[in-house]
ZAMARGU-4260 file (C-alpha; in steps of 0.2 Angstrom, whole numbers, plus 5000, padded with zeros to 4 digits):
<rodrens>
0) 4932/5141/5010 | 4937/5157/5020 | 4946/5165/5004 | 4936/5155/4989 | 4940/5171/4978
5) 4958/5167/4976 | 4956/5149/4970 | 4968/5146/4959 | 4963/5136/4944 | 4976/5130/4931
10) 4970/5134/4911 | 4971/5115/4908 | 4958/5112/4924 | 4941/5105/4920 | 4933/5114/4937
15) 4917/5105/4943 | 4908/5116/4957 | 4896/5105/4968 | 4880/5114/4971 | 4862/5110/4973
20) 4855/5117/4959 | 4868/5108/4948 | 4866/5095/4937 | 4861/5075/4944 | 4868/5061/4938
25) 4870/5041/4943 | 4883/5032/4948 | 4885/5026/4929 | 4883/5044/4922 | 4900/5047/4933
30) 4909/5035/4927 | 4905/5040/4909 | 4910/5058/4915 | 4928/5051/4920 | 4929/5042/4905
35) 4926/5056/4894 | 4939/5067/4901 | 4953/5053/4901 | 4949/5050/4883 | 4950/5069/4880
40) 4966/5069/4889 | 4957/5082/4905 | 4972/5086/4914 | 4966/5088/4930 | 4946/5089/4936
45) 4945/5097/4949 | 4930/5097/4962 | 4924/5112/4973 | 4914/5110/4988 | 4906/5125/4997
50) 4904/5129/5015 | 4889/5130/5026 | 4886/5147/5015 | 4886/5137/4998 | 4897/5143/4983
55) 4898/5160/4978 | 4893/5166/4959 | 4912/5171/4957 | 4917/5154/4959 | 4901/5147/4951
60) 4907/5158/4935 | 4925/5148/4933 | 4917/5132/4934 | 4914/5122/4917 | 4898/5112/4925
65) 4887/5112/4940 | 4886/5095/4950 | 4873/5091/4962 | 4876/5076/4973 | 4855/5075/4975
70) 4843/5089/4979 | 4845/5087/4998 | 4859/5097/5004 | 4873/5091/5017 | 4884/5097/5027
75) 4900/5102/5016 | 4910/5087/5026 | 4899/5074/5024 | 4896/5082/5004 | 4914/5077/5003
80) 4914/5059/5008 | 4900/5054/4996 | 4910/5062/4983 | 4924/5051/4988 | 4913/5037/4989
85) 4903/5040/4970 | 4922/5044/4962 | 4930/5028/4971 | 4912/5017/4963 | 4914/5028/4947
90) 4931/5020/4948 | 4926/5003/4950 | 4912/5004/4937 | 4924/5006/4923 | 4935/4994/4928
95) 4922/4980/4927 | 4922/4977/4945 | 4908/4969/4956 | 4907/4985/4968 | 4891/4992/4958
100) 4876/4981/4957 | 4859/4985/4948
</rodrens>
């Protein structure tokens, strides 16, 4: 993010900054996260993803938790799709859907 300074979070936002060094979870553990937040009426979450630099400690500072996606690090593009991918199968994990197996 060119300006990642001014990002403007809302009081009401639950900021989740994705970063390496953040804390892992499964695909299950996600879907628990969501859950949680719905049931504690979370506003908005909202999810940061760094550039090729990584996240700066300002940033790193507003968040309410640290994310990892796994200890290998990706490109901040293809960081984004997995997220979309482990939110949609979060999704479909607590709707009782056959989209995750074990």
């Amino acid at each position: 993010m060119k300006n990642e300074g001014s990002i403007k979070i809302d009081r009401d936002d639950f900021l989740i900054v994705l970063d390496e060094r953040g804390e892992e979870t499964t695909s299950k553990g996600l879907a628990e996260f969501l859950e949680t937040h719905r049931r504690m009426g979370t506003k908005r979450l909202t999810f940061f993803i760094g550039d090729a630099p990584g996240v700066s400690d300002a940033v790193k500072a507003k968040a309410k938790t640290l994310m990892s996606l796994s200890k290998m690090t990706f490109p901040h593009e293809l960081a984004r799709a997995i997220l979309l991918e482990q939110l949609y199968r979060a999704c479909t994990i607590l709707r009782g859907e056959k989209y995750h197996y074990e």
